[in-house]
C-alpha positions, -999 to 999 in steps of 0.1 A, spaced: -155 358 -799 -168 392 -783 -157 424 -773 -163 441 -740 -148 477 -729 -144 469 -688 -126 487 -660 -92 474 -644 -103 471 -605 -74 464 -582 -78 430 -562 -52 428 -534 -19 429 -545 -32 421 -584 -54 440 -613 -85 422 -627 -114 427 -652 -149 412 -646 -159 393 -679 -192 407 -683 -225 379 -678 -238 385 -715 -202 378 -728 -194 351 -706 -233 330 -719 -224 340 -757 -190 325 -756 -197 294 -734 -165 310 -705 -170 287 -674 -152 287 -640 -119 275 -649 -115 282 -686 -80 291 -699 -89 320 -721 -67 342 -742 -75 380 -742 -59 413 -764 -55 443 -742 -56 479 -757 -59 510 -733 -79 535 -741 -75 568 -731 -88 572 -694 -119 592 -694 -136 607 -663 -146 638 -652 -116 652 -637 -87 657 -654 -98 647 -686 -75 672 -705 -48 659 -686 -12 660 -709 -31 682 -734 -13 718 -738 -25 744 -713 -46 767 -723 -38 801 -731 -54 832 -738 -56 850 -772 -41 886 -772 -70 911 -783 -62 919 -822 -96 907 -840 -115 931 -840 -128 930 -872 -151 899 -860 -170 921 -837 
């Protein structure tokens, strides 16, 4: 059994994951296999939007002075 972190791509009117080469050698997966798979999202991580549903940010008032 292996572990693989993939991306869901969108394949007509259906979502799939490629089972990467190295994965598919070490566990003998051929054409045609029934295999059974656990699926855990992750958080999405990209470059934009990445704080996305996190709290906006907002300014501090001025008040501390004494660390300057």
């Amino acid at each position: 059994m292996s572990m693989a972190e993939v991306k869901v791509k969108r394949w007509g009117n259906s979502l799939g994951i490629i089972i990467p080469r190295e994965i598919s050698e070490h566990d003998g997966i051929h054409k045609g296999d029934i295999i059974r798979i656990d699926i855990i999202r992750t958080k999405r991580m990209d470059g934009f939007g990445i704080l996305k549903g996190y709290p906006k940010y907002v300014k501090e008032e001025d008040g501390h002075e004494e660390f300057w």
